[in-house]
Every structure is written in C-alpha cells, then in structure tokens.
N, C-alpha and C positions, 0 to 999 in steps of 0.2 A: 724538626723544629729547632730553630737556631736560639736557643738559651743561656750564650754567652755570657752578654749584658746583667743578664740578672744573675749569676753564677758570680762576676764578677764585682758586682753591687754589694752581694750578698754579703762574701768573703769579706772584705773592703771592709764595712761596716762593721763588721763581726770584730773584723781585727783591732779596728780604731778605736773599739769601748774599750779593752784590756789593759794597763798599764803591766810593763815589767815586773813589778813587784807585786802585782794579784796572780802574776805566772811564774812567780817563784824568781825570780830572774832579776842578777844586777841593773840598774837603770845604765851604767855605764857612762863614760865622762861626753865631754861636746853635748851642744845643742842637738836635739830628737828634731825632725824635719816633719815627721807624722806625730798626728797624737795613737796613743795607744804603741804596738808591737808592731817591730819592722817585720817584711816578706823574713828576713833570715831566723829572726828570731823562732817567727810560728814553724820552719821548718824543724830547725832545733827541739821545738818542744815536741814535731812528729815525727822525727827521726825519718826527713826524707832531706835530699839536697836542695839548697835554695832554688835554684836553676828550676828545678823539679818541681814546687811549692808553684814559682814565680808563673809557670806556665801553667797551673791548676787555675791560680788566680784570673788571670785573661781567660777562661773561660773550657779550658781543655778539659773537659771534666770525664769525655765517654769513655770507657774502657778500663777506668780506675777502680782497681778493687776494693772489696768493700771493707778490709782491714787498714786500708790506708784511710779510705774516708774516718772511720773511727778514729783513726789516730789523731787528723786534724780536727775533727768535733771537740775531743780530747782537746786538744791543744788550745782553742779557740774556745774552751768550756761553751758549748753549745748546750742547751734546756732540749729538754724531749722534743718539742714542737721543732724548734732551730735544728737536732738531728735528722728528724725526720723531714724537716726540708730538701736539705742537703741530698739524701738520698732519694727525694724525689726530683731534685733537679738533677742529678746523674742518671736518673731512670729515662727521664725526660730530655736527655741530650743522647741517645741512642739511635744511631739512623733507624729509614725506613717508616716511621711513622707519619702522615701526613694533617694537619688541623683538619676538621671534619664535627659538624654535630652530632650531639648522641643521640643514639634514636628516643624518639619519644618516649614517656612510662610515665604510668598511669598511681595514682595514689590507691592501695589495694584498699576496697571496700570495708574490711575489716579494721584498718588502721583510721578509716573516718567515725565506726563504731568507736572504738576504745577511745576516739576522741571526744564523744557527742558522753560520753559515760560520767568522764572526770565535769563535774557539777561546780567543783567546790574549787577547781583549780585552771587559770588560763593556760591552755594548749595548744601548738602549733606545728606543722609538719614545713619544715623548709629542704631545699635542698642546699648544695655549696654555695652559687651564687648570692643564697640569701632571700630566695624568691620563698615567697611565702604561697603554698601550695594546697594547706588545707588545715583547718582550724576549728574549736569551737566554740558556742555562743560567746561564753567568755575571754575565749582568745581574740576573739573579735571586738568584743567591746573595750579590753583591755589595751586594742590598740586602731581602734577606730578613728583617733586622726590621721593615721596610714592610712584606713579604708577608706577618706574620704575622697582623695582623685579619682578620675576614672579609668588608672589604666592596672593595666591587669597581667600576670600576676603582682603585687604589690611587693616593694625589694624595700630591704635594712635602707642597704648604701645607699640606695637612689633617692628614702623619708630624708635618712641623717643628712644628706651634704646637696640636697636639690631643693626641701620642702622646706621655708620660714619656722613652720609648726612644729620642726625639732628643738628647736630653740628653749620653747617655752615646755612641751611635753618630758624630756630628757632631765632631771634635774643636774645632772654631768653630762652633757652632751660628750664633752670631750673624754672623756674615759669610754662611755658607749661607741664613738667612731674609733676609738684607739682599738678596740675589739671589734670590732665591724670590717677593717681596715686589714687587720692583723688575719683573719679568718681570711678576707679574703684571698691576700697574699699565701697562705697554706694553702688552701684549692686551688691556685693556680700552679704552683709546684707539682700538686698532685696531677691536674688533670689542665695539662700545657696544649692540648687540641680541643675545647674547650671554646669554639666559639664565640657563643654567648657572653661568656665571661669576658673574655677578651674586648669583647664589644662593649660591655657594661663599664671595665677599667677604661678602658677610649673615652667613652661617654664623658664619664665623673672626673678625669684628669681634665680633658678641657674644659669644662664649667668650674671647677670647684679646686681653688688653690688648697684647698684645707686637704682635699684626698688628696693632693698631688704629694704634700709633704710629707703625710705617713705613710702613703706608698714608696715615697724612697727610701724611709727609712730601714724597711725589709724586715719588720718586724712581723713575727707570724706566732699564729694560738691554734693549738688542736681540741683543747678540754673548751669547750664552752659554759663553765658552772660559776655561779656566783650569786650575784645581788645586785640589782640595778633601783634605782629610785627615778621615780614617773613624777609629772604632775597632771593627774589627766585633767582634761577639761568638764569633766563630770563631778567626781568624787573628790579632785583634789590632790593631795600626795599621798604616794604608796611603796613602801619600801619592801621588795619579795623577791625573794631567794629563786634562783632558777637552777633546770640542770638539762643536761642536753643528751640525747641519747639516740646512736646510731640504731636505725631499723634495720632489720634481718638484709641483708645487701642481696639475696637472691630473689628477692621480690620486687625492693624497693633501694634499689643501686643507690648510694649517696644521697639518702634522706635518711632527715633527723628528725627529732621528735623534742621539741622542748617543752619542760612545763613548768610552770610559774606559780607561788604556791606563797600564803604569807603568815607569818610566825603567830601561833596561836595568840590569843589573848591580847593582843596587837591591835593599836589604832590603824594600819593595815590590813589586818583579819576584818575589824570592820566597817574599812572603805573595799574589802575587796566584794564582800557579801552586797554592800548597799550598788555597787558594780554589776552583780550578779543580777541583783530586780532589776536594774535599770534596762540591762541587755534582755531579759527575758520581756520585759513590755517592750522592748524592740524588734524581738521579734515578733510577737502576738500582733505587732502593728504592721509587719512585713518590714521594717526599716530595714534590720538586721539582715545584712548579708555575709555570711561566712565564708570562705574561703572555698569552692568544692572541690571534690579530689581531683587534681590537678593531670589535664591530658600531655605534660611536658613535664621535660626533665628538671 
C-alpha cells in the first residue's frame, strides 16, 4: 500500500507546529519561509543528514530503523499517540501486503453478558472504525438519537458529520469530532488494508467539509478517556466521565469496550438514573433496540 502522502502530510504538519526556540534552537537572522522548523533543522535535531530527513519526508519511510524513527519522534516532540503513528505508518509502507477485508468476528457471547450486567453504567463494544457493535440497555438509550436511522451497524463519524441530531445532542460537538476524527486517523495508520475504513474516510471527506479539515490536520489519539457533555433528548444535559478499554485481542481483535459512568451525587447521577427508567420501559415496550453482538469486524 502506497502511504506516501500521508507519511508526508504527517511529517509536514508535525514540523510546522514547532518554533526554533521550543527546539531549543536559534531562530536565526532573514525571513523563515515555513512556519515552524526547516527539513535542515529537524535533521539536526536527529542527527541524520538533511538529504536523508528530506527524502523521509516525501514519503521514503520502508526500511528505516526503528532508532532513527525515534530519533525524529524526538526531534518533532511527538505525544505517545503521534509515536505510535509514525511507526505505524512505517509498518505500513513495507512491501507485499495487499488492501483486503478482515475476516469477519463475532462479538463473544460473554462480552454481551458483562455488558447486559453493568445496570448502573452506559456500555458499548465498538471496533476501530467506530462502528458500534454491541451495547446495553443504557448504552442504547444513552445514545438513541444514533439509534434512530436505520442503518446498521451505527458509526461515531458517520452521527457526528452526516446526522443534523449532532448538533443539538453533543454539547461540544466540535471537541467530540476533534476525537472522532483523531481515533480515526490512528486506525488507519494501524490497520492501512482496512477497507471499510477507507470507504467510511471516502464517504465523510466528500459530504462533510468539517471531516475533511481535521482529517488533514493528522491529528491522531490512542487513550480514548475523558468527559464528554450530552444533551439528550430525553433527560436533558449529562456530564459523565468515560473510559475506553481494549478486549482481550485473541477473541475480540480490535474491540473496545467503553463505559460511561457519572460522578456520584451529581445532577448527572441523576439524569443518568431517570435515563435508566426511561430505557427500561423501552424496552418492556419492545422500542429498545440494542446493539447485538456484532457478525463483523
């Protein structure tokens, strides 16, 4: 797979946030023509020759060991996530691999148990895409303006930057796609054969100028933990803490497990509870559709 362009993108951007002097480094006299640090300088600060850097840059990236990759991480102060790109997009420019789907898998029976358990807390099994694969009562109601189209499985990317209904449900939409966006871009570094995906970024670049912009940006997140603030259409606003946690990879290859949870004693604790009735008389009325375990990746 040819991952030039993004190799190039990447670097590029990486370089042009840094000023000289957050790199330790005179600014030196004349007018700068780039913002941020020239191809010579980040050489300099990895101790390879410009020439060398310059053709990293355009996208040469196979074959490069992985002590020099660190060196330019180094040099370009790369974040864990930004590391770990980098070495996924060198993994990922290695002949011989062809784009291909991944075989199908199956959400294990057990991981919809331990999901149907947690009562008191919304849960959700997604994979990288973002494809929402299996859920419980509460994860469902908690985000049942996604549940309302009818297509299936139900994606992040494709509520935030396709459905009107982000709008008003998100109370930061744009912090939510800025991490929507950001995840994306990490799973595609990781897993560059990745059809689907590839299809889903197609999709949302031509419809939606907003993905297109933070998809250039090449910003990427691997820790999915935080805080996000809702406005559901039910309850109201809800402010609740999340955290995201890889499943065992030998059953459940790249699924994750998040769960959404809100701080005791909190007008959240209880909007999430009155949440809770609501989805349970939805389901006793059949409304409630959950998520089931998911026969795709």
């Amino acid at each position: 797979m040819d991952n030039r362009a993004d190799i190039r993108d990447f670097l590029t951007t990486r370089r042009a946030r840094i000023t000289p002097q957050q790199a330790g480094l005179l600014a030196g006299g004349g007018r700068r023509r780039v913002p941020g640090l020239r191809r010579e300088e980040v050489a300099v600060l990895a101790g390879v020759s410009t020439d060398w850097y310059t053709r990293l840059e355009k996208g040469h990236i196979a074959g490069v060991s992985e002590d020099v990759l660190e060196a330019v991480a180094r040099a370009l102060q790369l974040d864990e996530a930004e590391r770990t790109y980098l070495f996924d997009l060198a993994r990922a420019a290695r002949p011989s691999r062809t784009p291909q789907r991944r075989s199908r898998a199956v959400v294990p029976a057990r991981v919809q148990w331990m999901l149907d358990t947690m009562t008191g807390s919304a849960a959700f099994v997604a994979n990288g895409r973002l494809d929402v694969l299996a859920t419980n009562t509460l994860g469902w109601a908690l985000h049942s303006p996604m549940f309302a189209g009818p297509r299936r499985p139900v994606n992040f990317a494709r509520f935030q930057f396709l459905d009107p209904a982000a709008d008003d449900y998100y109370l930061d939409r744009g912090a939510a796609a800025d991490v929507t966006v950001a995840l994306l871009r990490a799973e595609a570094g990781r897993r560059p054969q990745d059809t689907a995906l590839r299809e889903l970024v197609g999709e949302l670049s031509t419809v939606s100028e907003e993905f297109r912009t933070r998809w250039a940006a090449h910003d990427v997140r691997i820790h999915h933990n935080g805080t996000k603030r809702f406005h559901h259409p039910v309850v109201g606003d809800l402010e609740l803490g999340y955290c995201t946690l890889d499943l065992p990879a030998e059953e459940s290859p790249g699924l994750r497990m998040t769960i959404y949870t809100a701080q005791p004693g909190t007008p959240s604790e209880d909007g999430l509870k009155l949440l809770s009735s609501w989805a349970a008389t939805q389901a006793a009325t059949g409304a409630a559709q959950p998520a089931p375990a998911a026969d795709r990746p």
